[in-house]
Structures are given as structure tokens and as C-alpha cells.
C-alpha positions as CSV (number, residue, x, y, z in Angstrom):
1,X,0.0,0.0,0.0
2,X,2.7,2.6,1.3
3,X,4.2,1.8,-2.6
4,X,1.4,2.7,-4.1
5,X,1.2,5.8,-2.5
6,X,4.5,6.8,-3.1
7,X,4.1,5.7,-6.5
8,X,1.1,7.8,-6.9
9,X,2.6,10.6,-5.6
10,X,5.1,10.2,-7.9
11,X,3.3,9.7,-11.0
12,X,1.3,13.2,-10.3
13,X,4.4,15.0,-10.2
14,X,5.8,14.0,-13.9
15,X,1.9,13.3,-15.2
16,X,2.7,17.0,-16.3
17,X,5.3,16.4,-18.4
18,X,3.7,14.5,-21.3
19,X,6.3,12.2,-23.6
20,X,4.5,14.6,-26.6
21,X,7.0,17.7,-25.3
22,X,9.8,15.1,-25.8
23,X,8.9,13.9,-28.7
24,X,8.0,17.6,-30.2
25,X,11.7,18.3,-29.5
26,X,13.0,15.3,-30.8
27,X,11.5,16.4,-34.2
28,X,12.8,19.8,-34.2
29,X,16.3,19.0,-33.1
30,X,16.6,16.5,-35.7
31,X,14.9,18.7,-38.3
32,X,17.7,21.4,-37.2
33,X,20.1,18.6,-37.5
34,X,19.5,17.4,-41.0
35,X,19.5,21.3,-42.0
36,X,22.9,21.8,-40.6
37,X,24.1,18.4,-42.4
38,X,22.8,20.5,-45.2
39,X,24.5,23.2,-44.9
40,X,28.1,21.5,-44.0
41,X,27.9,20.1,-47.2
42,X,26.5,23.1,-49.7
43,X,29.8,25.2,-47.4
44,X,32.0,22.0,-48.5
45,X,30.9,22.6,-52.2
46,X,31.7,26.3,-52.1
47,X,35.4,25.3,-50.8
48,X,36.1,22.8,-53.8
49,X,35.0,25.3,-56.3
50,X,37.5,27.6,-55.0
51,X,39.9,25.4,-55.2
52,X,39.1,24.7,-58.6
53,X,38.9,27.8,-59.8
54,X,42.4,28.1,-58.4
55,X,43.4,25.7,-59.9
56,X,42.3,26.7,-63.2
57,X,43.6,30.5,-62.7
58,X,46.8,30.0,-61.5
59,X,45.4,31.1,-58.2
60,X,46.8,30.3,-55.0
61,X,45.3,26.7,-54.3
62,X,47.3,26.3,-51.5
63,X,45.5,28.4,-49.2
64,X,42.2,27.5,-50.9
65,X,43.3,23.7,-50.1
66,X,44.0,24.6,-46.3
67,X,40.8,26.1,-46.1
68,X,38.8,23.2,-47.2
69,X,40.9,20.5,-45.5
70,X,40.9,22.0,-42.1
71,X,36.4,22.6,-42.9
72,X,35.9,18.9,-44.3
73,X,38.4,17.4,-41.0
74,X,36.2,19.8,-38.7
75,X,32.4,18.6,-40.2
76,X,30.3,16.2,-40.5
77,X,28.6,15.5,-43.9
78,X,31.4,16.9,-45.8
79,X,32.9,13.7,-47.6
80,X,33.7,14.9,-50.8
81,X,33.0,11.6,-52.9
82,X,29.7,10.4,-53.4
83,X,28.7,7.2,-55.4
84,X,30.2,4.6,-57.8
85,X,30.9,7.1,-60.4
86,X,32.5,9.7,-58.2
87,X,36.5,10.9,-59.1
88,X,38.6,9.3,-57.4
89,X,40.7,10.9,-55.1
90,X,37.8,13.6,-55.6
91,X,40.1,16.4,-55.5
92,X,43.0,17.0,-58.5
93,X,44.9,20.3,-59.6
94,X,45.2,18.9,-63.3
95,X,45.7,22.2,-64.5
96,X,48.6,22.8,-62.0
97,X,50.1,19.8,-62.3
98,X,49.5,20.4,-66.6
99,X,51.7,23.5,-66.0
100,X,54.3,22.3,-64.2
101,X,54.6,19.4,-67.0
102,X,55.0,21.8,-69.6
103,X,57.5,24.3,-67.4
104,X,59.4,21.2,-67.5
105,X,59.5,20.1,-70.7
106,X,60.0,23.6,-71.9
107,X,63.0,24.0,-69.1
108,X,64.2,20.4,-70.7
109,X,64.4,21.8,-74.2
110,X,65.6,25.2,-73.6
111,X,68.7,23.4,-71.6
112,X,69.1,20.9,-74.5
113,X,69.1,23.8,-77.1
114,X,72.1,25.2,-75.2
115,X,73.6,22.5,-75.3
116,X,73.2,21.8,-79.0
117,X,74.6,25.2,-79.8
118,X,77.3,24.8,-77.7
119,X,78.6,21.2,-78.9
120,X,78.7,22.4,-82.4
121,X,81.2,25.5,-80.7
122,X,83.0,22.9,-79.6
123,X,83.3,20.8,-82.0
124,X,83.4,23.4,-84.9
125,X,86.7,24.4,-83.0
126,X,88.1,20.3,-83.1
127,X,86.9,19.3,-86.4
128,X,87.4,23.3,-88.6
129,X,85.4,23.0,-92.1
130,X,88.8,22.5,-93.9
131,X,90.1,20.1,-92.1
132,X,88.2,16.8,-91.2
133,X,84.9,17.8,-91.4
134,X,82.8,15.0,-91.8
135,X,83.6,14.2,-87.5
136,X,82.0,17.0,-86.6
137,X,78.3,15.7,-86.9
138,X,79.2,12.7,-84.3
139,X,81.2,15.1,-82.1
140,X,78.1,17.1,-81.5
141,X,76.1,13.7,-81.1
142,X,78.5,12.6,-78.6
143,X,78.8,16.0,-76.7
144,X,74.9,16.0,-77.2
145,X,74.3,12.6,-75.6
146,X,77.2,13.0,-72.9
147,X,75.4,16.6,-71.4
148,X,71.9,16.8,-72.7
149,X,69.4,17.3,-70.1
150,X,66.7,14.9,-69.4
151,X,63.0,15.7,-67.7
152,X,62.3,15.6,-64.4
153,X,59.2,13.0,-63.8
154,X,56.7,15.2,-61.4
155,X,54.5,12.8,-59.3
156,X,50.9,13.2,-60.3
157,X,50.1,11.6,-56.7
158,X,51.6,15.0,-55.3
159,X,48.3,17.0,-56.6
160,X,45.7,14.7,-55.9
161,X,43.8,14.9,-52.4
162,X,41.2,12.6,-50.4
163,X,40.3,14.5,-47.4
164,X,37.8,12.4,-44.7
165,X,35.1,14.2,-42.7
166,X,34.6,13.1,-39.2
167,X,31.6,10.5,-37.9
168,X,30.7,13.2,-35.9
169,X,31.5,17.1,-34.7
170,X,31.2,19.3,-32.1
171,X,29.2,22.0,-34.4
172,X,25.3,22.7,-35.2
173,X,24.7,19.3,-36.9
174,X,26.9,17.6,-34.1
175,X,25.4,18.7,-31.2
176,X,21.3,18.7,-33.0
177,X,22.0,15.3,-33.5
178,X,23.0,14.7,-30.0
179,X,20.0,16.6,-28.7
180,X,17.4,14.3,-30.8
181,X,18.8,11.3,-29.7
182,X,18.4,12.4,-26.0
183,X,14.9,13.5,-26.8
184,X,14.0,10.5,-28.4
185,X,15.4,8.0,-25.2
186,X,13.6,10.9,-22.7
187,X,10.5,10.1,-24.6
188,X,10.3,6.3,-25.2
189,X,11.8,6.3,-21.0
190,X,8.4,8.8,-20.2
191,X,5.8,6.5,-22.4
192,X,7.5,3.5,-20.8
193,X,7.2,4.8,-17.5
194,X,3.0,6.2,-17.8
195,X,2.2,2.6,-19.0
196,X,4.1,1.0,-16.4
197,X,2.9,3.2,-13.4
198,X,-0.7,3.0,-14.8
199,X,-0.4,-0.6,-14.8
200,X,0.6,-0.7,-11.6
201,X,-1.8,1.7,-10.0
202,X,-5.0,0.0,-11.7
């Protein structure tokens, strides 16, 4: 009897607080939630087109790369590849890594053009036109083949990024999330706990 009491007692003190104020909250936290996820990723989206544009300008990509890594390490929702079809890693300066290829090739030849003109100094000085001539054509093949220049390989690997976004962060979608799932368990626990008491009291 003195259980029953108690347990009546306590029942009119939380009868107040109906499971439908948890649940309410449980919807808008997770409605708040799925915005922020939202907007994590449209933000991510802004910070690869910047890079890209970077990239295609000439711009400085390194600071446009910082920006974006330290956003998609810091958010959730922010994975920047998305289905089968999706370029892998997602993020590539092509066009940098184009025009360091061709600074290369052109810093290749222009080297190898100097050396051409000076071999055929050099051996224009051994083999002079009235003398033996015709060993002037392999001295400048030899002296070609003993200093030219050849390119540089660049790794491609060096300008293609993968960056991860967390399982979960401390930000609006982070914490929303959070807040749902507590106001989910706080009302399952409160419609658990009228159908028990009631069950008990009757």
C-alpha cells in the first residue's frame, strides 16, 4: 500500500510532463540537424570550387586547399565523394600539375638547345670545315648525348587529395543530433514509465 502511495505521488508529479514535449523536441532537433548536415555540405561545395577555380587560374590553391581540409576534418557531412561514379581521389589540380609538365618540358628543351649550340662550338673548334669535317656531326652527337638534359618525372600523386570528414563534430549538426537522440530516449523512458505506473496503479 505505502508503494502505491509513493508511487502515486510520484506519478502526479511528472503526469505533467507528457512524452509529446519530448517527442516535439525530438523532431525539431533532428529537423535542425538534418538542416545543418545541409548546410556542411553546400559550405564543402563552395570550398572545392575555390579550389578549382584556383586551380584553373593560377590562383593560390594552397590556401584555398588549407581552407577546405581544415572545414571537411572539422564537419560532419562533408565527404567529398559520393557514389560509384565519383573521381577518385575527388580532389585533383590537373591544370597545375598540366603546367608544371610543360615548365618542365620547356625548361628540358631550352637546356638541351644550349647544349646543342654549344657542342657544335665545340666541335666546330676540333673538327674546322677545312680540315676533317665530316667528324664534326658525331662530335656534336657525342657531346649532345654525354650533357643533354633529361626531364624531371613530377608525381601526379603529389596534386591529388582525399580529405575524410569526421563520424561526428562538435558543431550545429553535431550537437542537433546529439539533442534528438536524447529527446527520443527521454520520450520512449516517459511513455515507458506512464504505461508501467498506470499498470501498476489500476
Amino acid at each position: 500500500m505505502a508503494f502505491r502511495r509513493k508511487l502515486h505521488h510520484f506519478w502526479t508529479r511528472i503526469r505533467p510532463i507528457s512524452y509529446w514535449y519530448f517527442f516535439a523536441l525530438f523532431i525539431v532537433s533532428l529537423l535542425v540537424g538534418v538542416y545543418a548536415l545541409r548546410k556542411n555540405n553546400l559550405t564543402m561545395i563552395q570550398l572545392r570550387d575555390m579550389v578549382i577555380v584556383a586551380d584553373q587560374q593560377g590562383g593560390d590553391t594552397e590556401k584555398a586547399l588549407r581552407n577546405l581540409r581544415e572545414y571537411v576534418y572539422s564537419h560532419m557531412n562533408t565527404d567529398l565523394s559520393s557514389g560509384p561514379n565519383a573521381i577518385k581521389p575527388p580532389i585533383q589540380l590537373k591544370h597545375r600539375y598540366d603546367r608544371l609538365v610543360e615548365a618542365e618540358k620547356k625548361r628540358v628543351a631550352d637546356k638541351n638547345e644550349q647544349i646543342y649550340t654549344k657542342a657544335q662550338e665545340v666541335c666546330e673548334q676540333r673538327f674546322p670545315v677545312g680540315s676533317s669535317g665530316g667528324s664534326r656531326i658525331p662530335c656534336i652527337e657525342q657531346y649532345v648525348t654525354q650533357n643533354g638534359v633529361e626531364g624531371q618525372a613530377i608525381p601526379e600523386s603529389l596534386y591529388k587529395f582525399d580529405f575524410v570528414s569526421p563520424f561526428w563534430s562538435p558543431d550545429l549538426a553535431g550537437w542537433s543530433l546529439v539533442a534528438s537522440a536524447i529527446f527520443l530516449l527521454l520520450g520512449l523512458f516517459r511513455f515507458g514509465m506512464e504505461r508501467w505506473v498506470k499498470s501498476e496503479l489500476n
